[in-house]
N, CA, C and O atoms as a GROMACS GRO file, in nm:
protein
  428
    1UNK      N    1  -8.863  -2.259  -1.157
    1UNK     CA    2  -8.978  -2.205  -1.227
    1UNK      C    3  -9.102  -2.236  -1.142
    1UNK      O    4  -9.129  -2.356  -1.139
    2UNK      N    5  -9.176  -2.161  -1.078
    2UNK     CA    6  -9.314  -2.149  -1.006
    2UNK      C    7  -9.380  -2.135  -1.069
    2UNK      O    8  -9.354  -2.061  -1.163
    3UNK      N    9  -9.527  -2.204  -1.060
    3UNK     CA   10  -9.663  -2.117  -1.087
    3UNK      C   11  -9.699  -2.112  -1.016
    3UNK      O   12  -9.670  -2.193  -0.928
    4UNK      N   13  -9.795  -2.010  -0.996
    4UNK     CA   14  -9.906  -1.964  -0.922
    4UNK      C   15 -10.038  -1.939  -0.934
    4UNK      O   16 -10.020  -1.845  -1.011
    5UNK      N   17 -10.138  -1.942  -0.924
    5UNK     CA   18 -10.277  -1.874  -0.981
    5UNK      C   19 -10.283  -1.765  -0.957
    5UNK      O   20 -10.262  -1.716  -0.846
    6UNK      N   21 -10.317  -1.698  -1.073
    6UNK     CA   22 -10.349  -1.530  -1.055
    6UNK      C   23 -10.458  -1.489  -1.020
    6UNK      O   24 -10.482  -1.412  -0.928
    7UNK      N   25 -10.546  -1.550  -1.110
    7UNK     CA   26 -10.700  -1.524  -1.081
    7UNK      C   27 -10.796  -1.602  -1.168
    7UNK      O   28 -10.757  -1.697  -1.235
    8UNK      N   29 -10.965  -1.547  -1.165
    8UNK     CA   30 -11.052  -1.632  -1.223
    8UNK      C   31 -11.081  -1.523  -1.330
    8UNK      O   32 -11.076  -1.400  -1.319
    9UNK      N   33 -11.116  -1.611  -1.450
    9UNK     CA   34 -11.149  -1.456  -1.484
    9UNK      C   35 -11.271  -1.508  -1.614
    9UNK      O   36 -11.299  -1.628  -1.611
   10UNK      N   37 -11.326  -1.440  -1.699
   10UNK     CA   38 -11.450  -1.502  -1.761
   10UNK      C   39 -11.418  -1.475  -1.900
   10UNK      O   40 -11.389  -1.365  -1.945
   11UNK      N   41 -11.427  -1.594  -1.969
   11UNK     CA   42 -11.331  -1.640  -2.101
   11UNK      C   43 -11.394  -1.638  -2.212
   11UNK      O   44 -11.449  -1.748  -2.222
   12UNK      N   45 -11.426  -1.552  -2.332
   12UNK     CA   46 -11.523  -1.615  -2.397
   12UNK      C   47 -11.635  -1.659  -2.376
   12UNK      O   48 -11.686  -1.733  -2.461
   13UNK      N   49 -11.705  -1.626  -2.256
   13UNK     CA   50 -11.832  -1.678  -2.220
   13UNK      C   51 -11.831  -1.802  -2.103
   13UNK      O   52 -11.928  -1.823  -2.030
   14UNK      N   53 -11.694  -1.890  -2.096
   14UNK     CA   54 -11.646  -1.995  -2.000
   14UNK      C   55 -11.592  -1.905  -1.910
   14UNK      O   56 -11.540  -1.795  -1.929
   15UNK      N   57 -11.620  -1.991  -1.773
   15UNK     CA   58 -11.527  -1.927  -1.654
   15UNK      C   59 -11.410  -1.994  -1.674
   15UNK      O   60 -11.400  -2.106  -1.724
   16UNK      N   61 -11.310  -1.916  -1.628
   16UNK     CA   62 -11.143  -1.966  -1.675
   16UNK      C   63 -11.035  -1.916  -1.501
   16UNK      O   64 -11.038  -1.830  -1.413
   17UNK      N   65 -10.964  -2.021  -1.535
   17UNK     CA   66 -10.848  -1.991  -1.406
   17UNK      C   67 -10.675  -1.965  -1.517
   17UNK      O   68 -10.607  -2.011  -1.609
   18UNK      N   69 -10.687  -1.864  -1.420
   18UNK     CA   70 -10.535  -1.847  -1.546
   18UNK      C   71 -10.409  -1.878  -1.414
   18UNK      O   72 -10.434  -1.851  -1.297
   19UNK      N   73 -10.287  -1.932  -1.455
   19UNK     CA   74 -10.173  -1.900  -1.391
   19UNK      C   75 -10.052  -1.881  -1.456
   19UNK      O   76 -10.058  -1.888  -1.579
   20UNK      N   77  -9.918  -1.854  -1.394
   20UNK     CA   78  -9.780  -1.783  -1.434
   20UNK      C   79  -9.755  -1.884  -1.510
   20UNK      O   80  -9.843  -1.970  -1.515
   21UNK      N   81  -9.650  -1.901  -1.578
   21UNK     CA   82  -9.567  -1.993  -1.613
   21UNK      C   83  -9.418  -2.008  -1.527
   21UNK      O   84  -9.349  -2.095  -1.474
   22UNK      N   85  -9.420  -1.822  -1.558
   22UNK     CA   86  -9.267  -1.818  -1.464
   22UNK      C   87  -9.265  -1.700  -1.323
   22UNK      O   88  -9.179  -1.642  -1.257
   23UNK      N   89  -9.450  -1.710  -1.327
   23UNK     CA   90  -9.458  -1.647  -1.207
   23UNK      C   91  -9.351  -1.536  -1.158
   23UNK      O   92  -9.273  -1.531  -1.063
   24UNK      N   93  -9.395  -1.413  -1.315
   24UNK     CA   94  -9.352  -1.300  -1.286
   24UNK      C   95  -9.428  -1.183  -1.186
   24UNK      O   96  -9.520  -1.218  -1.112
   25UNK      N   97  -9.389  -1.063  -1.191
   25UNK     CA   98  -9.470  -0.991  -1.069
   25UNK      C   99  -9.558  -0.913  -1.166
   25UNK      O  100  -9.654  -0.855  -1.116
   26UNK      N  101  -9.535  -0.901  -1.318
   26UNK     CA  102  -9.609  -0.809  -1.386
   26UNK      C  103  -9.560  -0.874  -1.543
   26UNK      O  104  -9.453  -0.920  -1.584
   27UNK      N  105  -9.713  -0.850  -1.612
   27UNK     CA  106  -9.624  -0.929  -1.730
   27UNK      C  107  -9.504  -0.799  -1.768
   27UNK      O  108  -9.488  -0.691  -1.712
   28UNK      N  109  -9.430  -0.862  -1.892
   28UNK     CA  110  -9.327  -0.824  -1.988
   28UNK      C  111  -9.292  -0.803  -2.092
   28UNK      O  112  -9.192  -0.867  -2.058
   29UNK      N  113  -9.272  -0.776  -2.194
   29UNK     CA  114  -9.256  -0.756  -2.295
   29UNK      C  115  -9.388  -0.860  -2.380
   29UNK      O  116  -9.489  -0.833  -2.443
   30UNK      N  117  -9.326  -0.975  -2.344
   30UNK     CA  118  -9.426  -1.058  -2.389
   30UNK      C  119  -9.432  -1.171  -2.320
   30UNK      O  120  -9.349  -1.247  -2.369
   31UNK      N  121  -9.499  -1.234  -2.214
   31UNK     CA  122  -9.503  -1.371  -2.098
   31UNK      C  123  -9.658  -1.451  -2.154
   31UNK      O  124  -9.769  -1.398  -2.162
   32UNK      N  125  -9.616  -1.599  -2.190
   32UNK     CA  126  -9.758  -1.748  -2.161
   32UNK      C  127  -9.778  -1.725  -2.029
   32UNK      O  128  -9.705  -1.702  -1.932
   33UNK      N  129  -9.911  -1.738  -2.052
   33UNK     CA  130 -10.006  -1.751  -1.929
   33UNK      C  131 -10.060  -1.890  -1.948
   33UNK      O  132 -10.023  -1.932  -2.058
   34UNK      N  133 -10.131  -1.975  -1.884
   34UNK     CA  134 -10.179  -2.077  -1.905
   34UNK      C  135 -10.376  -2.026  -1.876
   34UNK      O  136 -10.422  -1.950  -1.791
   35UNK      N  137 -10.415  -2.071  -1.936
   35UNK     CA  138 -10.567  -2.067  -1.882
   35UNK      C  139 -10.633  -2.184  -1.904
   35UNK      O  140 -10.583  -2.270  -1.977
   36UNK      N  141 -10.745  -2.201  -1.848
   36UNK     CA  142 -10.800  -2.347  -1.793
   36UNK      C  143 -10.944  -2.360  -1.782
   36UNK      O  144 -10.978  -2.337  -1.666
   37UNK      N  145 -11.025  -2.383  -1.843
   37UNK     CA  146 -11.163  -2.377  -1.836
   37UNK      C  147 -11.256  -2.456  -1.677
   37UNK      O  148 -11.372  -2.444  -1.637
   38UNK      N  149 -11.137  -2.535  -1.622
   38UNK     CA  150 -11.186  -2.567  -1.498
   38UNK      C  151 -11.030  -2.566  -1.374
   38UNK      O  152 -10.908  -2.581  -1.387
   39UNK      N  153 -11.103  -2.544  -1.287
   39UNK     CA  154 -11.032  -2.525  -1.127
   39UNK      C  155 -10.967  -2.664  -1.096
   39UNK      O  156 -10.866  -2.654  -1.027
   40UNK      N  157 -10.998  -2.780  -1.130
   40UNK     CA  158 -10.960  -2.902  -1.118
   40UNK      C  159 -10.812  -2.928  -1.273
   40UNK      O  160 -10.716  -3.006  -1.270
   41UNK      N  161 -10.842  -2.850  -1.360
   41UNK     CA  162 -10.741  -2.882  -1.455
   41UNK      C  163 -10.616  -2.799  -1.431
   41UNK      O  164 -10.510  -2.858  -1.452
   42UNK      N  165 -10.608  -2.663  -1.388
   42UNK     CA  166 -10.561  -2.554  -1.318
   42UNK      C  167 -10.492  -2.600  -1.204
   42UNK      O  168 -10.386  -2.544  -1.174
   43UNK      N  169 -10.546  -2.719  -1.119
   43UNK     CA  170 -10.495  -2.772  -0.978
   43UNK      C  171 -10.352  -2.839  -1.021
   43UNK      O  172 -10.236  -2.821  -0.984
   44UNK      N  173 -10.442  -2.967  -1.162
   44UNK     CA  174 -10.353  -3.056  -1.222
   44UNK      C  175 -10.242  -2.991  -1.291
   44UNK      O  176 -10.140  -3.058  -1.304
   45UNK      N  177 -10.244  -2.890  -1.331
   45UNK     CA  178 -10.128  -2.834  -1.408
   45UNK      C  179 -10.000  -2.785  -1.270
   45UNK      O  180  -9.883  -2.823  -1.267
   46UNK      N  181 -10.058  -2.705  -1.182
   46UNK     CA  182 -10.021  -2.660  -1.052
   46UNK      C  183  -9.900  -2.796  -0.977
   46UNK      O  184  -9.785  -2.786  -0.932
   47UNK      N  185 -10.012  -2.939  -0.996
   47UNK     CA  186  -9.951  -3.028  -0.907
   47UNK      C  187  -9.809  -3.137  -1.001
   47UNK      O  188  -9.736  -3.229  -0.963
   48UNK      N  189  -9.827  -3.066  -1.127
   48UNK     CA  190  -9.744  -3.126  -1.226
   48UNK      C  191  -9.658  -3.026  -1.242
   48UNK      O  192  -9.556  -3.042  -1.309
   49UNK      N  193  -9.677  -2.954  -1.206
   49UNK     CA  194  -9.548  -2.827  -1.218
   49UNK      C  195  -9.496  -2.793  -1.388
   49UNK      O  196  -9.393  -2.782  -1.454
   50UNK      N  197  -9.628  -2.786  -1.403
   50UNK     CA  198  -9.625  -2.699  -1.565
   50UNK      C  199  -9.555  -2.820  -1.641
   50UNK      O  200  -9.481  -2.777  -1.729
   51UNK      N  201  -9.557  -2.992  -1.630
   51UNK     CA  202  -9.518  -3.012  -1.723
   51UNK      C  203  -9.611  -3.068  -1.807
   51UNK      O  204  -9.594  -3.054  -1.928
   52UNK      N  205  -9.706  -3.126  -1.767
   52UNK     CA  206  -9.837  -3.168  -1.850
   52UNK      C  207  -9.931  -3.087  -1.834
   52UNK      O  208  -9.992  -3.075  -1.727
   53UNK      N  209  -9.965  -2.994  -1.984
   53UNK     CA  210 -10.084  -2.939  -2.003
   53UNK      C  211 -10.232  -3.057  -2.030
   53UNK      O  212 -10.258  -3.156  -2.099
   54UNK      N  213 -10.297  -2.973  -1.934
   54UNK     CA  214 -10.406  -3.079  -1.932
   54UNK      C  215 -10.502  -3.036  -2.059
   54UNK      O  216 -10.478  -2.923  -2.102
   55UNK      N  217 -10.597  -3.103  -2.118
   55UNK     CA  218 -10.685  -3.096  -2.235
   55UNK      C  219 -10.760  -3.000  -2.163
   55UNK      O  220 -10.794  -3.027  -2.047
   56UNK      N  221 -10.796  -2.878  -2.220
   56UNK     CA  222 -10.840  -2.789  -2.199
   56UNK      C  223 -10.833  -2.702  -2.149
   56UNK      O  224 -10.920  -2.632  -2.097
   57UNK      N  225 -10.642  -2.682  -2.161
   57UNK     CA  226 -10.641  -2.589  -2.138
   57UNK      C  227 -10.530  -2.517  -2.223
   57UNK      O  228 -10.487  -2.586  -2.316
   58UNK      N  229 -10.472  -2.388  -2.210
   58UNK     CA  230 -10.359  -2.289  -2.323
   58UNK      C  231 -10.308  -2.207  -2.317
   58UNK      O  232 -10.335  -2.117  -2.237
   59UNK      N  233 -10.219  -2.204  -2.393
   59UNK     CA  234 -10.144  -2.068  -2.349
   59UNK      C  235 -10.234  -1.946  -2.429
   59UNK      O  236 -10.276  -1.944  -2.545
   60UNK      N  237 -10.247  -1.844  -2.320
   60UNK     CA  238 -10.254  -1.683  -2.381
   60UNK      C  239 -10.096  -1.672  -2.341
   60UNK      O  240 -10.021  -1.717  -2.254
   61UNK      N  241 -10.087  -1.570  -2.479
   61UNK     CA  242 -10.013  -1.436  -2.434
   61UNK      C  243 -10.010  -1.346  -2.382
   61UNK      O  244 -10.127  -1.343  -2.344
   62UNK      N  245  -9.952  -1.229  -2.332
   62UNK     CA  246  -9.960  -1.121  -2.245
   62UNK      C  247  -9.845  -1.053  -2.306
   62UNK      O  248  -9.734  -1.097  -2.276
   63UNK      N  249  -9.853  -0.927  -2.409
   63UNK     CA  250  -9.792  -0.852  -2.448
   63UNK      C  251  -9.774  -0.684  -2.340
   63UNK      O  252  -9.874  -0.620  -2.307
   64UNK      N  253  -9.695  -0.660  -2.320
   64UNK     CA  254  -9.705  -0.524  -2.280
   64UNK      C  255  -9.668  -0.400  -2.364
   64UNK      O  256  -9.572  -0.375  -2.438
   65UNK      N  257  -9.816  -0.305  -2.315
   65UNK     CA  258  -9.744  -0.174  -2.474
   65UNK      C  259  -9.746  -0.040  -2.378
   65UNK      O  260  -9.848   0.014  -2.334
   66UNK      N  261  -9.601   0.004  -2.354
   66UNK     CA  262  -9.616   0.121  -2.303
   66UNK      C  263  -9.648   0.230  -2.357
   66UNK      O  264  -9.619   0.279  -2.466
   67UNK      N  265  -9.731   0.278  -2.247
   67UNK     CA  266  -9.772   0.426  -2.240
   67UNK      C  267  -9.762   0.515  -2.144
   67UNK      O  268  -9.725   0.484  -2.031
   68UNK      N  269  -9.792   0.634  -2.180
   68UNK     CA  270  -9.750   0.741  -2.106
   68UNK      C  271  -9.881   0.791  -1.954
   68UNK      O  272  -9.873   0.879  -1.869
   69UNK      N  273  -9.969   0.704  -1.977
   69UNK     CA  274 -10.066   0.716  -1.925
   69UNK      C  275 -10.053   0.531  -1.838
   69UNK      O  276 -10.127   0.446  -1.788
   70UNK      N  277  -9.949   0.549  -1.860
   70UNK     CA  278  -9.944   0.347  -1.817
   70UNK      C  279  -9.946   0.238  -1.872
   70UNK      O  280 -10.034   0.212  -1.954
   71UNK      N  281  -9.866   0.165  -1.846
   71UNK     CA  282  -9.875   0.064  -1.903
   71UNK      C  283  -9.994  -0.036  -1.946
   71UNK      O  284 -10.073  -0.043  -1.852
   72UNK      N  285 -10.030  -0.100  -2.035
   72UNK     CA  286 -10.093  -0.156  -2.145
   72UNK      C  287 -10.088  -0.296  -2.135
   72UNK      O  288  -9.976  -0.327  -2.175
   73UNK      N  289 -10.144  -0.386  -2.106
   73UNK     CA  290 -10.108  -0.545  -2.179
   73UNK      C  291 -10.218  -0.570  -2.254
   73UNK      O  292 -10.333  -0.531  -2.230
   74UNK      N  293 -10.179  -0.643  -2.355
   74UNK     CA  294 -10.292  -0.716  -2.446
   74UNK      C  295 -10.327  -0.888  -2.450
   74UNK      O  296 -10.242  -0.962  -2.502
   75UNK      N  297 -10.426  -0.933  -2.407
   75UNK     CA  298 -10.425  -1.080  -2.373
   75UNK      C  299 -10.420  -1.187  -2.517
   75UNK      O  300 -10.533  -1.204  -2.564
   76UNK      N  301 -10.365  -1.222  -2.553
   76UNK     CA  302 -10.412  -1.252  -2.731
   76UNK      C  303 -10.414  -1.409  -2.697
   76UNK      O  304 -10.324  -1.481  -2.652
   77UNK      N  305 -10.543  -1.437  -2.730
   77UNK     CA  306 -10.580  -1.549  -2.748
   77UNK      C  307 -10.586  -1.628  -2.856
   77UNK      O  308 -10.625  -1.745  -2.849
   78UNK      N  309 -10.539  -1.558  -2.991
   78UNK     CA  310 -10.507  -1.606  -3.126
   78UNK      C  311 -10.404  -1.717  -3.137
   78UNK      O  312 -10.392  -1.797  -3.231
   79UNK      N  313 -10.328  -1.708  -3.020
   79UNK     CA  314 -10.248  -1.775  -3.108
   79UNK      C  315 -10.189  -1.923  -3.014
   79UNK      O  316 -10.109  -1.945  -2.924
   80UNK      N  317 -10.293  -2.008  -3.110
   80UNK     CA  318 -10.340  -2.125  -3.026
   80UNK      C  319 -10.239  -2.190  -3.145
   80UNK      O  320 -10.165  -2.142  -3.230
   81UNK      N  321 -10.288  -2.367  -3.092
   81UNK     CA  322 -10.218  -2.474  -3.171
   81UNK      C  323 -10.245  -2.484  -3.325
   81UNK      O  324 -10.180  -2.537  -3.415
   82UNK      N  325 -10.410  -2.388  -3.326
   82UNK     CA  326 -10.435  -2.404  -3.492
   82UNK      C  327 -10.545  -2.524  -3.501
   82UNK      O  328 -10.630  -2.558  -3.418
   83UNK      N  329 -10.518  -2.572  -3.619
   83UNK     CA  330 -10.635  -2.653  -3.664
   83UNK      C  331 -10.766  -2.599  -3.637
   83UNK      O  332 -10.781  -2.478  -3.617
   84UNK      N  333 -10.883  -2.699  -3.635
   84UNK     CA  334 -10.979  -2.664  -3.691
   84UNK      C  335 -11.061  -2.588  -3.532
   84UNK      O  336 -11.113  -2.478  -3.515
   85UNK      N  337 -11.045  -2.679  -3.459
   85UNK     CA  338 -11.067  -2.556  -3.309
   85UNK      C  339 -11.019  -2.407  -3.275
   85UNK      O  340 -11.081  -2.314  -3.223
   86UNK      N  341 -10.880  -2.417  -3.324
   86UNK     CA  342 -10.808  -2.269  -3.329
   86UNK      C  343 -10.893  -2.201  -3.417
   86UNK      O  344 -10.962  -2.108  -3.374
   87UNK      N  345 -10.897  -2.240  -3.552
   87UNK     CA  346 -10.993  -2.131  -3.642
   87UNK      C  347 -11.160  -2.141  -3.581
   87UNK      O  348 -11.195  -2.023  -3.569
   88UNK      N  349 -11.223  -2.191  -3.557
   88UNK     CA  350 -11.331  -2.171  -3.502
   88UNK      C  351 -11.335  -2.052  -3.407
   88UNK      O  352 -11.387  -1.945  -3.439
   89UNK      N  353 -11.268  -2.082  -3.264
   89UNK     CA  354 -11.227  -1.985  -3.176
   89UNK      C  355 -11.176  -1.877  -3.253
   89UNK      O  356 -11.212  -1.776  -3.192
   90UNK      N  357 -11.104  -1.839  -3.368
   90UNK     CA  358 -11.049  -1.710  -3.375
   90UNK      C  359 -11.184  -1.624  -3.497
   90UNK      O  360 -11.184  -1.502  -3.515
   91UNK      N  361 -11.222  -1.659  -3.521
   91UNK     CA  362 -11.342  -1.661  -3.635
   91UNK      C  363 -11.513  -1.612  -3.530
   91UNK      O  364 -11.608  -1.542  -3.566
   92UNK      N  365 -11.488  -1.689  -3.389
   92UNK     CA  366 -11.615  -1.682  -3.348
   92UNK      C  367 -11.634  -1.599  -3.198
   92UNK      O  368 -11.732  -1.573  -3.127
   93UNK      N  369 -11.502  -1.573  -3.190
   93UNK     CA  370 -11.498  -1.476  -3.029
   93UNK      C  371 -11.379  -1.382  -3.016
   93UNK      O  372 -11.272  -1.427  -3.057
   94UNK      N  373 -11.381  -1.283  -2.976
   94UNK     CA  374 -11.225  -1.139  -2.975
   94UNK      C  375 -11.144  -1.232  -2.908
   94UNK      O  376 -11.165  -1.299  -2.807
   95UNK      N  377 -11.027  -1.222  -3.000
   95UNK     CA  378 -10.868  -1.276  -2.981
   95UNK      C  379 -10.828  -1.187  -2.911
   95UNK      O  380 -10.725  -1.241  -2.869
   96UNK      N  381 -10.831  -1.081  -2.860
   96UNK     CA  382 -10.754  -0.972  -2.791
   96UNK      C  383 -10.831  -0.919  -2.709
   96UNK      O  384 -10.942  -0.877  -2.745
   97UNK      N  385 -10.782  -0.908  -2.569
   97UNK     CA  386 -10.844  -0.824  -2.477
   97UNK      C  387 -10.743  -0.751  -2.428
   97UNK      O  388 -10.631  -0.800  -2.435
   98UNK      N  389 -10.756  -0.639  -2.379
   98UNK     CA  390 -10.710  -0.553  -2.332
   98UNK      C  391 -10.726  -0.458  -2.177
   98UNK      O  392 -10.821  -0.383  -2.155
   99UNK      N  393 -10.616  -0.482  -2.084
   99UNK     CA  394 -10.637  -0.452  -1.935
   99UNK      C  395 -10.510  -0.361  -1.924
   99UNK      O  396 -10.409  -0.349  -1.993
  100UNK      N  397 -10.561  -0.297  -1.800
  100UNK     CA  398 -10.405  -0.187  -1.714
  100UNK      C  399 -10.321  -0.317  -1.652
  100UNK      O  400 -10.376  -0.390  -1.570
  101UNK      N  401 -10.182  -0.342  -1.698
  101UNK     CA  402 -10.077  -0.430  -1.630
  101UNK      C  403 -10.099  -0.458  -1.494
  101UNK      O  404 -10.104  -0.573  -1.451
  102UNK      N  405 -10.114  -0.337  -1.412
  102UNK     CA  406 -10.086  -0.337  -1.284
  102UNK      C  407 -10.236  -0.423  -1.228
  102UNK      O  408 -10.269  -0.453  -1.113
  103UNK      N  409 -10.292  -0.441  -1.329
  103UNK     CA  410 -10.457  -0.508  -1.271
  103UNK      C  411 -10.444  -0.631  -1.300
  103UNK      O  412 -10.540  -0.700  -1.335
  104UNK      N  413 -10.338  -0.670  -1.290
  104UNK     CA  414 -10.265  -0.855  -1.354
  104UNK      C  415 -10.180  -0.844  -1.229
  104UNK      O  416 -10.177  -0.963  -1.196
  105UNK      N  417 -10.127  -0.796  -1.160
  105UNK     CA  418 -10.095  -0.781  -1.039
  105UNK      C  419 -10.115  -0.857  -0.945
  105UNK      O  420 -10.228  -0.825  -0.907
  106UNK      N  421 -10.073  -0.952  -0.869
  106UNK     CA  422 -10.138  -1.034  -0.726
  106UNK      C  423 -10.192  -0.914  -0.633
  106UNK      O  424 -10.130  -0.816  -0.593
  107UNK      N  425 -10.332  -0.955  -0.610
  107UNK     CA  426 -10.350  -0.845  -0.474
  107UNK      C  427 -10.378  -0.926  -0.360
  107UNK      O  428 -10.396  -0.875  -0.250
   0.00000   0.00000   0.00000
C-alpha cells in the first residue's frame, strides 16, 4: 500500500495537502483520501506510512458518478468522526465538492 501526494488544494478556506491511501491512478467507485491542513502533517503521515493519522488531519471521500459527458467525482467531506467538530464543519461549510476525475489525475 503506497501513498503519494496528489496535490494542494484550498479547503474550506484552509490550505490543505491531500494524498492516496492506496495510491490509485483515478479515484473509484468510492476511495479515502487523507487531507491535512499542513505540509508538515502530510510529510508525517507519508513517513509513517498511513499508520498514524496525525491531529488534523481526515479522511474525504471520493465517489465516482458516471457520465456520458465523463466521469464525475464528488469530494464529501461529511463524513467525518462526528461529534461536536464534525457537526460544526457540516452545518458551517459545503460537504461536497465536485471535480472532472481525470483532474485528480497525477500530472
Amino acid at each position: 500500500m503506497g501513498i503519494r501526494i496528489l496535490q494542494t488544494c484550498l479547503f474550506a478556506g484552509t490550505a490543505c495537502v491531500l494524498a492516496w491511501i492506496a495510491a490509485p491512478s483515478q479515484a473509484t467507485a468510492q476511495d479515502a483520501v487523507v487531507a491535512c491542513h499542513t505540509q508538515q502533517q502530510i510529510e508525517q503521515l507519508v513517513r509513517d506510512k498511513g499508520q498514524i493519522m496525525p491531529d488534523g488531519c481526515r479522511n474525504i471521500w471520493i465517489r465516482t458518478v458516471n457520465r456520458p459527458t465523463g466521469d464525475l467525482c464528488v469530494l464529501d467531506i461529511s463524513q467525518t468522526n462526528g461529534g461536536i467538530t464534525g457537526a460544526i464543519v457540516e452545518a458551517t461549510t459545503d460537504t461536497q465538492w465536485w471535480v472532472r476525475c481525470r483532474d485528480l489525475e497525477r500530472r
